[in-house]
C-alpha positions in Angstrom: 0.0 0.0 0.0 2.2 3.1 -1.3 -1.1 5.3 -2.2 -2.5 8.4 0.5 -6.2 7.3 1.6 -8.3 9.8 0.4 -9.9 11.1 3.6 -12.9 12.7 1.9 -14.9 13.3 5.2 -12.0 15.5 6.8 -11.3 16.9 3.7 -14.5 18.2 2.7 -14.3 19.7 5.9 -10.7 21.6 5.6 -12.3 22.6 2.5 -15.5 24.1 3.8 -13.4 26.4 6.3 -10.8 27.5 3.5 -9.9 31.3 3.7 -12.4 31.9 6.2 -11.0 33.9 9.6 -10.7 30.4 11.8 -7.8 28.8 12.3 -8.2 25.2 11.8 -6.9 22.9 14.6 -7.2 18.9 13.4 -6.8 17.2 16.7 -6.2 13.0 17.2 -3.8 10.5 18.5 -0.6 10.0 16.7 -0.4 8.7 13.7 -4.2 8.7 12.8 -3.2 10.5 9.7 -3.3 14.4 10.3 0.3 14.8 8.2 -1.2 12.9 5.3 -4.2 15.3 6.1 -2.2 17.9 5.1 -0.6 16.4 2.0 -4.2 15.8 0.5 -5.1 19.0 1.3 -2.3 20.8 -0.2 -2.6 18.6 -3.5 -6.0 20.1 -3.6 -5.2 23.7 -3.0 -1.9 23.6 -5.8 -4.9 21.7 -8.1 -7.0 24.7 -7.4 -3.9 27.3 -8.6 -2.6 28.0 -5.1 1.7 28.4 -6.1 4.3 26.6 -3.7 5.3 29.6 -2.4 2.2 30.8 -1.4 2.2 27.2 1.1 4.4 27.3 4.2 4.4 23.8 5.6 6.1 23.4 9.1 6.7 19.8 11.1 8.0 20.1 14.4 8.3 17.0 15.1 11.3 17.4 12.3 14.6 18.0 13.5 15.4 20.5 10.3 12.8 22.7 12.1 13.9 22.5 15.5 15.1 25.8 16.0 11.2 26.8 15.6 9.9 25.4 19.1 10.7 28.8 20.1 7.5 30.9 19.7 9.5 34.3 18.6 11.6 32.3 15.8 8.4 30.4 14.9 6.5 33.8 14.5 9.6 35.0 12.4 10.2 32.3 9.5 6.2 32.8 8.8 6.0 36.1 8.8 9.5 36.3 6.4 7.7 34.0 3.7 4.3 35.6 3.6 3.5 36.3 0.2 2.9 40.2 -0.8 -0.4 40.7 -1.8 -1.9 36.6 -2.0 -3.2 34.6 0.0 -0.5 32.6 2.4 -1.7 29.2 3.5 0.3 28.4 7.0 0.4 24.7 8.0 2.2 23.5 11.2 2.2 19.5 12.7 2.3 19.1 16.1 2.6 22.3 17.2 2.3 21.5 20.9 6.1 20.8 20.9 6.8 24.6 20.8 6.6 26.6 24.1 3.9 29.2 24.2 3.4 28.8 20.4 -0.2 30.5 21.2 1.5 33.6 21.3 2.5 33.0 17.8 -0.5 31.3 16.5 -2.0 34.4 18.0 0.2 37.0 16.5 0.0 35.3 12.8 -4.2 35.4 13.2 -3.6 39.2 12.9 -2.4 39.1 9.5 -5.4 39.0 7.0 -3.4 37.1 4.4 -2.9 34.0 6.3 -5.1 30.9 6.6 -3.5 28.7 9.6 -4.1 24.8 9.6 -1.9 23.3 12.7 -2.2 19.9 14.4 -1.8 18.7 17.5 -1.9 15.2 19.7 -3.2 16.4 22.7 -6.4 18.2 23.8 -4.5 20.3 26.5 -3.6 22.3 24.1 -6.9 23.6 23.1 -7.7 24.4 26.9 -4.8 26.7 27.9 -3.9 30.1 26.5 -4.9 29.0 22.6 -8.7 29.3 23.9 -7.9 32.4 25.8 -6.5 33.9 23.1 -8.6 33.0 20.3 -11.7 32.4 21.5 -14.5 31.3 19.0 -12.0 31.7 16.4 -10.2 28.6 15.7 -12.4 25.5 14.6 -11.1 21.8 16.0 -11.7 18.8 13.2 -11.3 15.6 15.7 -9.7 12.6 13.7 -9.6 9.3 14.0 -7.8 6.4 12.6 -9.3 4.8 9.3 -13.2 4.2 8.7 -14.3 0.5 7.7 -14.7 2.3 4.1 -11.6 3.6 4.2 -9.5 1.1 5.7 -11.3 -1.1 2.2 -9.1 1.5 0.2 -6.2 0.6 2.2 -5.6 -3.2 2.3 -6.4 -5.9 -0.8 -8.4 -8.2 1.1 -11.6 -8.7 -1.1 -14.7 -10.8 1.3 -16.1 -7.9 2.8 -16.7 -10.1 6.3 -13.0 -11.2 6.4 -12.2 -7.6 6.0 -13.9 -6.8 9.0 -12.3 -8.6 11.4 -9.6 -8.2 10.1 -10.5 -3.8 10.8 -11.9 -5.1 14.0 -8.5 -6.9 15.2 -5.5 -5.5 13.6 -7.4 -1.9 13.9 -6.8 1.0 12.0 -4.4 3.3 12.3 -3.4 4.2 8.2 0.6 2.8 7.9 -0.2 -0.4 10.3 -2.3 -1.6 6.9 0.9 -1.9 5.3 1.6 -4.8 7.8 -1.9 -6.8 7.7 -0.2 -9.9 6.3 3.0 -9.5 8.8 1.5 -9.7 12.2 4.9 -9.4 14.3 5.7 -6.2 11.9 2.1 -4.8 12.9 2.5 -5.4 16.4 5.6 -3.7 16.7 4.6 -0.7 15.1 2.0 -0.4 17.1 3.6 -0.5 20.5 5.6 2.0 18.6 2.8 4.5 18.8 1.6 3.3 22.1 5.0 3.9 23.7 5.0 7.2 22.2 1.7 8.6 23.2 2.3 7.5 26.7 5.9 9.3 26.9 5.4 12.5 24.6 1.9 13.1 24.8 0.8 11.8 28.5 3.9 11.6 30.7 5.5 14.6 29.2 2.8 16.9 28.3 1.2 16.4 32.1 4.3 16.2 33.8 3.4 13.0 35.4 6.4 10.5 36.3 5.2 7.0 37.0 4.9 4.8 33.9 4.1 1.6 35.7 1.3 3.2 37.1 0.4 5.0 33.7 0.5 1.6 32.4 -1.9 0.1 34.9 -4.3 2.1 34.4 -4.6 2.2 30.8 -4.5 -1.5 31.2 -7.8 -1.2 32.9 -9.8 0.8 30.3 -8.9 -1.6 27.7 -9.8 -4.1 29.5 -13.1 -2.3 30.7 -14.4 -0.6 27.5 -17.8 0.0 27.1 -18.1 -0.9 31.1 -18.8 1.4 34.0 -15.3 3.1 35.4 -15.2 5.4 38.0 -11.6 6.8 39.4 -12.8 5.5 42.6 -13.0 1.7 41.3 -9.7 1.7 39.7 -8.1 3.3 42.1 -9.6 0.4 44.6 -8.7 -2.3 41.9 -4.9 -1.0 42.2 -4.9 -1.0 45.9 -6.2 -4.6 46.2 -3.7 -6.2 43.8 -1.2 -4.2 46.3 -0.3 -1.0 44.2 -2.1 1.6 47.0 -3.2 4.3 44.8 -5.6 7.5 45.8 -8.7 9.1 43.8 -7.5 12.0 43.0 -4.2 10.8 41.0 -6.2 8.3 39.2 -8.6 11.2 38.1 -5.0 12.8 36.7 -3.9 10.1 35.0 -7.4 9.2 33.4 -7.3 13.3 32.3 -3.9 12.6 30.5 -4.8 9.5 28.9 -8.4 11.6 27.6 -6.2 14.3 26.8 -3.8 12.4 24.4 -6.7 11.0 22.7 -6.4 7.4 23.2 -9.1 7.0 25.0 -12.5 9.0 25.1 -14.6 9.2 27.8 -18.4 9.2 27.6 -20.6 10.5 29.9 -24.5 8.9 31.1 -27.4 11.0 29.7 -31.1 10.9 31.7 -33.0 10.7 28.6 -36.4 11.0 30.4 -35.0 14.1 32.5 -32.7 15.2 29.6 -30.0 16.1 32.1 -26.4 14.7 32.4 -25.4 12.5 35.2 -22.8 12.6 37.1 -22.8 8.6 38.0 -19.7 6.3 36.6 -18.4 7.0 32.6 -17.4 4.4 30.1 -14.1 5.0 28.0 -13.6 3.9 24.8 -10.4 3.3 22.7 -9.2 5.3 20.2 -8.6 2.2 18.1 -9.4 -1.6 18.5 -6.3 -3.0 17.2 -4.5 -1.0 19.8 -6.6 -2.4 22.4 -6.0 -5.8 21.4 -2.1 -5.3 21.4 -2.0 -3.7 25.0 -4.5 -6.9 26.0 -2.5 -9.3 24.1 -5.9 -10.5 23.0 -7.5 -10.6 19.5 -11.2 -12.1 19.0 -12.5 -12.1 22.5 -14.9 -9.9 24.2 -16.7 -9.4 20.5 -19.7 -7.6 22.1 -17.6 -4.2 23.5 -14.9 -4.7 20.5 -17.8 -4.0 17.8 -19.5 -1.3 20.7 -16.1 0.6 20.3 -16.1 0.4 16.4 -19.9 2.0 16.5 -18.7 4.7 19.2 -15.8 5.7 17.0 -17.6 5.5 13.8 -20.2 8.2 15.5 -17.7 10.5 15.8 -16.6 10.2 12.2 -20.2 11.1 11.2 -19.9 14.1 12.9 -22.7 12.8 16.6 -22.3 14.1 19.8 -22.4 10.9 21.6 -23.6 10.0 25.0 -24.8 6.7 26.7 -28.2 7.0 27.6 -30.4 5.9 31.0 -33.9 4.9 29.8 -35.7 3.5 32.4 -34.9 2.1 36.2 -31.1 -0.1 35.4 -31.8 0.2 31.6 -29.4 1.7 29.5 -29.3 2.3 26.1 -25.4 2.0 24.2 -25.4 5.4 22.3 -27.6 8.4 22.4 -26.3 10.3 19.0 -27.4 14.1 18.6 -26.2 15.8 14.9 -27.9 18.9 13.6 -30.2 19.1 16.9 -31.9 15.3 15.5 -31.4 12.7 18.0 -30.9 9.3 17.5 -30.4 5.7 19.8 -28.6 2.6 19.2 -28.1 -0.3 21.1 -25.2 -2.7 19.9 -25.0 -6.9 20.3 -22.8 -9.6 18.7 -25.4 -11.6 18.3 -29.9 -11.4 18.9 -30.4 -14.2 17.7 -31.6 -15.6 21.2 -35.2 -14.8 21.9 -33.4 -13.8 25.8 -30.8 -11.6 24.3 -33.3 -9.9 21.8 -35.4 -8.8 24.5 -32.7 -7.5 26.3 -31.7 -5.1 23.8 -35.1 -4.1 22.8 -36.3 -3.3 26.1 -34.0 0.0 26.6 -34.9 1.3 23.3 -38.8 0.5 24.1 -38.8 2.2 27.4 -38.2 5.6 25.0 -41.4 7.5 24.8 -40.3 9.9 22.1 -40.6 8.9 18.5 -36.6 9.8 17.4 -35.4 7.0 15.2 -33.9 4.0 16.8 -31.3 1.0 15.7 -30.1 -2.4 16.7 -26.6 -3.1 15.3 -25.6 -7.0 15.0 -23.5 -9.0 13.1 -26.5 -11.4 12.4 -27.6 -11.3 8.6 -31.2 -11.4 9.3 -32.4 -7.4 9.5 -35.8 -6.2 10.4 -38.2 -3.6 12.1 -39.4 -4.4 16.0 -42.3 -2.4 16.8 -40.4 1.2 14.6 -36.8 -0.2 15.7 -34.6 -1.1 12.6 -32.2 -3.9 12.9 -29.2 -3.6 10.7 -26.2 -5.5 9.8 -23.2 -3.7 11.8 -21.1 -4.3 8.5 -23.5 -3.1 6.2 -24.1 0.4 8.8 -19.9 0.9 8.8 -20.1 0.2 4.9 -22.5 3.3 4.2 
């Protein structure tokens, strides 16, 4: 696999914010393809007549730009290659790596002529001075690694159900699809990016300085994805395997591992009372095949593997995603909100048990208002209970 993966989706959105007064911030764990982001986008702009010296591309993560993670010098080589009386587009990866490069970023939004894209691999950086500085102008585009569509483009395998699992366990992260058919080449290139995030983006970026601990407790969200976690129950689950731990540095650590995007937490909405609880979140993983390399596991736990897939494939369609309480200890997988419509969705392996088809139906039943409402499976039968449509989960990615 040599060719870029047209990322249409996060494209058509670059596009739709082009030469307006936002700087656009694409946020995402590394390696989910933001630089390649940029490479697509470029293309597009030089198709559209844009000249190369009207593009100022900046990595700084690249050791031939490394006197540029000061802010001033960063402000400077911009501002020297602006282009007299056009239209300058300004693109900078991973610009969390240079100190108080909000001051820049801030400086360059003065000048009229510049459209800013910059990237970054942790959410911290859109909480500190950036949204101080430059509130409600800058725009975040969150991306993920590869859609099921996408990930097609990607790899040669052709029986669409064999391609799925192999999405579902190998995961998706754009390069690791060069290693599909070398399993101890994909493996290691993913505790490549594992290790990373943990030291540059979490341990780094939040200061913190126990790894084992780090470790630990990202060990615990994979293994409890799409299960109730509170910092309070890990932080008890330490302390009883002998590893005394307090509340309030598992909340930190739970922050960091949020903020580098490898995991994302999702809170419990009262759908009768239309209110956010405060009661225990689920996490999810930013990427299954990740999960199944920190686990050491591929093929178990199907049911809260293909949950995760339908979380992060919400995202990618642009839902605001919480996980909704229905009636008294019913819950229903995904409440999804997009242009103010709301829709539910309750996921299972399998319904093809009279006991487990009930017990996915009942959630969704107990909803009194008439919003559209799914059941995802991997069965092949589909169908309509009562107004709720069962679909194939690989058909629903494949859209």
């Amino acid at each position: 696999m040599n060719k870029l993966i047209a990322r249409k989706a996060y494209l058509e959105q670059l596009a739709m914010w082009r030469d307006e007064e936002m700087i656009k911030v694409v946020t995402g764990v590394r390696r989910c393809g933001k630089s390649t982001l940029f490479e697509l986008y470029i293309d597009r702009l030089k198709a559209d007549g844009v000249a190369d010296e009207q593009i100022i591309v900046i990595n700084l993560e690249d050791e031939d730009f490394s006197e540029l993670l000061e802010y001033k010098k960063l402000h400077e080589y911009v501002k020297a290659r602006i282009v007299s009386g056009k239209r300058t587009y300004v693109f900078i990866d991973e610009i969390q790596n240079c100190k108080d490069y909000e001051k820049a970023i801030a400086s360059l939004f003065l000048k009229k002529s510049l459209d800013i894209y910059i990237t970054g691999s942790n959410a911290y950086m859109l909480s500190g001075e950036l949204a101080t500085k430059l509130a409600a102008r800058y725009i975040e585009i969150d991306m993920l690694p590869l859609s099921f569509v996408e990930y097609g483009e990607a790899v040669s395998t052709a029986d669409r159900r064999e391609r799925f699992y192999q999405y579902l366990n190998m995961g998706a992260f754009p390069y690791a699809a060069r290693f599909v058919d070398n399993s101890l080449a994909h493996s290691q290139y993913l505790e490549g990016i594992y290790s990373t995030v943990l030291v540059k983006d979490v341990m780094t970026r939040k200061k913190l300085n126990d790894i084992t601990l780090l470790k630990s407790i990202a060990n615990f969200l994979a293994s409890n994805v799409g299960s109730s976690v509170s910092a309070k129950k890990i932080a008890d689950t330490l302390t009883s395997n002998g590893r005394p731990t307090g509340t309030a540095t598992v909340e930190t650590y739970l922050e960091a591992l949020s903020d580098s995007y490898l995991f994302y937490k999702v809170q419990r909405y009262d759908i009768k009372g239309r209110t956010h609880l405060k009661s225990e979140s689920k996490y999810y993983i930013c990427d299954t095949g990740l999960r199944n390399m920190i686990l050491g596991t591929q093929g178990k736990d199907l049911g809260h593997q293909i949950e995760n897939l339908v979380y992060l494939e919400l995202l990618r369609r642009g839902y605001t995603v919480n996980i909704g309480k229905s009636g008294r200890g019913t819950e229903v997988d995904f409440v999804a909100v997009r242009d103010k419509q709301t829709e539910y969705y309750q996921v299972s392996a399998t319904v093809l048990d009279e006991g487990v088809l009930k017990r996915e139906l009942t959630p969704l039943k107990q909803i009194r208002d008439n919003y559209p409402k799914f059941l995802l499976t991997l069965d092949d039968f589909t169908g309509d209970h009562d107004g709720i449509r069962q679909l194939n989960l690989i058909d629903w990615l494949s859209r």
